[in-house]
C-alpha positions in Angstrom: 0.0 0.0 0.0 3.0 2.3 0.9 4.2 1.3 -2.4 1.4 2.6 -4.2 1.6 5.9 -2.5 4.7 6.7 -3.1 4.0 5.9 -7.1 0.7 8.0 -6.6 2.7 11.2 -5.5 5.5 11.0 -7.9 2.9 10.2 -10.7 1.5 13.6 -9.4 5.0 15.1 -9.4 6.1 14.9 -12.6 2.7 15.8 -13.8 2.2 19.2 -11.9 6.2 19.6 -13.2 5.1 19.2 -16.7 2.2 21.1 -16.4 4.0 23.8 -15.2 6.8 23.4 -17.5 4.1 23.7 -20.5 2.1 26.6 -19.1 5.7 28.5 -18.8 6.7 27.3 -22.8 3.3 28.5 -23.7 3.4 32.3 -22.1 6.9 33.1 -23.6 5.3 31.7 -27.1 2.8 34.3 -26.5 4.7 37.0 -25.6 7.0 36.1 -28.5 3.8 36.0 -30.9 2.9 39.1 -29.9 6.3 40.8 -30.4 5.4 40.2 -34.1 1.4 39.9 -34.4 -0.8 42.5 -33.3 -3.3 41.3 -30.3 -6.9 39.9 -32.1 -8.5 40.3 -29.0 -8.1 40.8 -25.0 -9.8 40.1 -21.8 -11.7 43.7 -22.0 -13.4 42.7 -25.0 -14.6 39.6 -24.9 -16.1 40.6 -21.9 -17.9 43.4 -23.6 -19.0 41.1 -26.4 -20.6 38.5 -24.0 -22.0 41.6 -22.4 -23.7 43.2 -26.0 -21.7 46.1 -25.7 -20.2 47.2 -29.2 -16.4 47.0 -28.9 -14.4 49.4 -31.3 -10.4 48.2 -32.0 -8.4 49.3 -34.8 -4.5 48.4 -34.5 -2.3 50.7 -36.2 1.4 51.0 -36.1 2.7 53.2 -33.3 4.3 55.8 -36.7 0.3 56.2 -37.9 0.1 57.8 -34.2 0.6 61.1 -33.4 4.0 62.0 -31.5 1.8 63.5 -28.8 -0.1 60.7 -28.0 2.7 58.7 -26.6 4.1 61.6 -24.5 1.0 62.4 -23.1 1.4 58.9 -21.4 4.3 59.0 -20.5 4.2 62.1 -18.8 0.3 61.2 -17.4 1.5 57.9 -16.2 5.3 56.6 -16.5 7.7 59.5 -16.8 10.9 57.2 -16.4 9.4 54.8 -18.9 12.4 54.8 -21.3 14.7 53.9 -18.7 13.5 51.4 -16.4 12.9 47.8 -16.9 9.6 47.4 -16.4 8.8 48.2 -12.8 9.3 51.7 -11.2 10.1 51.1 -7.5 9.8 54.7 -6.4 6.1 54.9 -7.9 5.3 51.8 -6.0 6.7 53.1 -2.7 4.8 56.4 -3.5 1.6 54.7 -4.0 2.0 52.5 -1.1 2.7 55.9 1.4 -0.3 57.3 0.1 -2.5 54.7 0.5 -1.6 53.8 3.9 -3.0 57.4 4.5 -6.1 57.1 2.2 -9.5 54.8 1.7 -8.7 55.3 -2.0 -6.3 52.9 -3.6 -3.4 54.5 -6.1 -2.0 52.3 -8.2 2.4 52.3 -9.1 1.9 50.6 -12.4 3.9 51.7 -15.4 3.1 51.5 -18.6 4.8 48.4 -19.0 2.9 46.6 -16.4 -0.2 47.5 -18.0 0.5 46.7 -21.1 1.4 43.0 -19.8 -2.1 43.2 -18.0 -4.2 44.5 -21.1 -2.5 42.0 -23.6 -2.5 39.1 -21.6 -5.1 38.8 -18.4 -7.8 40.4 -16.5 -8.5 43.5 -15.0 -9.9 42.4 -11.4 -7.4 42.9 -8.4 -5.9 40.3 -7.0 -2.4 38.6 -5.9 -2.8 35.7 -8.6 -3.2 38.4 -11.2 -0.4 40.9 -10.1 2.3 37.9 -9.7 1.1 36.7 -13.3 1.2 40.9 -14.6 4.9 40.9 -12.9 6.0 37.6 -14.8 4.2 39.1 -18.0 5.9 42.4 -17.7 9.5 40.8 -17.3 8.5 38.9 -20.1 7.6 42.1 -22.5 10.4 43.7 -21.1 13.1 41.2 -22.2 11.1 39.7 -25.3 9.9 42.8 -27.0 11.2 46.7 -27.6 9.9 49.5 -25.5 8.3 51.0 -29.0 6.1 47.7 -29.2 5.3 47.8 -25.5 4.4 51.4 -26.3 2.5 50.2 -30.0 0.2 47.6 -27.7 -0.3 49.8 -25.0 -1.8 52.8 -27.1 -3.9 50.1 -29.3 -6.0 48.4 -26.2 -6.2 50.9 -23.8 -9.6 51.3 -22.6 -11.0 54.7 -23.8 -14.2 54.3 -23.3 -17.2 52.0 -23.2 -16.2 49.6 -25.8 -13.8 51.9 -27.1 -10.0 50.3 -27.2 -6.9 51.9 -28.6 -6.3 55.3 -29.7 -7.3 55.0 -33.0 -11.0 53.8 -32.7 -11.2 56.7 -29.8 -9.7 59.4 -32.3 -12.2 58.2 -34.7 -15.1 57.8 -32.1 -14.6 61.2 -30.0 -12.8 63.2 -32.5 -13.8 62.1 -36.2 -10.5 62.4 -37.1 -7.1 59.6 -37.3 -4.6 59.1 -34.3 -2.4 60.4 -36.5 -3.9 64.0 -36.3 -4.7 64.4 -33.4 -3.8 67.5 -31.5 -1.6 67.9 -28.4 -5.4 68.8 -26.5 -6.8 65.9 -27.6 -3.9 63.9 -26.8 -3.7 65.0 -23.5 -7.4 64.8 -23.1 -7.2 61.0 -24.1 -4.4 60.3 -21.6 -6.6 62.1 -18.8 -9.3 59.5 -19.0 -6.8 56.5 -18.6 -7.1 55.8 -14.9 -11.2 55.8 -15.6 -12.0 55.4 -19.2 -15.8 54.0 -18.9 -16.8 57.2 -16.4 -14.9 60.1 -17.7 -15.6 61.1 -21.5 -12.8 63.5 -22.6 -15.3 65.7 -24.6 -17.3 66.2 -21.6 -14.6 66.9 -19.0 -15.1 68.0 -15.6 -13.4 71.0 -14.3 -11.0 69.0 -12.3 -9.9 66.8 -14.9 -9.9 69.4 -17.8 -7.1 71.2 -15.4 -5.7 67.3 -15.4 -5.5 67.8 -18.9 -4.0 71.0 -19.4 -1.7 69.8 -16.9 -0.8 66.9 -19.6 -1.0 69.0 -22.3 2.4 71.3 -20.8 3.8 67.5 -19.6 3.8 66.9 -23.4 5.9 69.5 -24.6 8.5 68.5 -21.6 8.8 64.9 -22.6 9.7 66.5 -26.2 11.8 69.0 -25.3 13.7 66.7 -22.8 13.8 63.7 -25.1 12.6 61.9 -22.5 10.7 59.3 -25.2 13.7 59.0 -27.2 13.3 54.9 -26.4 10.6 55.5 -29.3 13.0 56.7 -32.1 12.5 54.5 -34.7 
């Protein structure tokens, strides 16, 4: 009986091993697809199919997007995103100061991290999802260039109620191309980020229109400091 055991737990051994050992092959062929094939689908908008809610998506290459759409990120959301590799450990230890002090929870993430999160899981909290967004991000990071992490980022980003990726918004707010938008609407785009389904950036409030005039001058640093130069083709 003993005997049997024993086979019994090694049997189930090697097969969690292999499993695991699969699963891991089968992320970095992901990640590694994606590096060269632009994302069908995510998460996001499956949901909103199964939900009925019209999803719009267009992927364009990050040169048919405006200059200004990428710097409003960065400065919005991840100004040291050229230079660090994928995690920025003074935003984390500023977000976890402030919401030790706070009910409302502030998020570190860069751009990278949520680009891992978009492209490859779900957007509910918890620690099985942020360990698998860390080993995603590590993943982009070493796998792919920071101008595709930026390319995917700008494409599914949530802009709205079905609305993913700064083209379809550009056309959907703005009847015009990513490629022309202005340095407003830019910077109106990257204000709605951290709440794309309540905030519309036509219909600002007062406190995030100053958010976005805020941007708007953030722009014109990140330019005239080069600090996007990671995007130069």
């Amino acid at each position: 009986m003993a005997g049997v055991e024993v086979a019994l737990i090694g049997w189930l051994i090697r097969t969690l091993f292999l499993l695991a050992v699969l699963l891991l092959v089968l992320s970095i062929a992901w990640a590694f697809a994606y590096r060269y094939f632009d994302p069908p689908t995510t998460y996001p908008m499956l949901r909103d199919n199964v939900r009925g809610v019209h999803v719009e998506y267009e992927f364009v290459p990050l040169t048919a997007i405006t200059r200004a759409m990428p710097r409003a990120v960065i400065g919005a959301e991840d100004a040291r995103f050229c230079t660090h590799t994928g995690f920025d450990l003074g935003a984390i230890e500023d977000a976890l100061a402030k919401n030790a002090k706070s009910k409302k929870l502030r998020g570190g993430s860069t751009i990278s991290q949520q680009t891992a999160k978009n492209a490859f899981l779900w957007p509910q909290r918890s620690w099985l999802r942020k360990g698998l967004e860390a080993y995603f991000t590590v993943l982009i990071e070493n796998i792919w260039t920071k101008r595709r992490i930026m390319e995917v980022y700008l494409n599914i980003a949530e802009l709205g109620p079905g609305i993913y990726g700064v083209e379809a918004a550009a056309q959907h707010y703005y009847k015009t191309s990513a490629a022309k938008l202005t340095p407003r609407q830019a910077a109106r785009l990257a204000a709605i980020l951290p709440s794309p389904v309540k905030r519309d950036p036509v219909k600002l409030d007062r406190k995030n229109k100053r958010h976005a005039r805020a941007i708007e001058k953030r722009i014109r640093v990140v330019r005239d400091d080069a600090i996007d130069g990671c995007l130069n083709a």
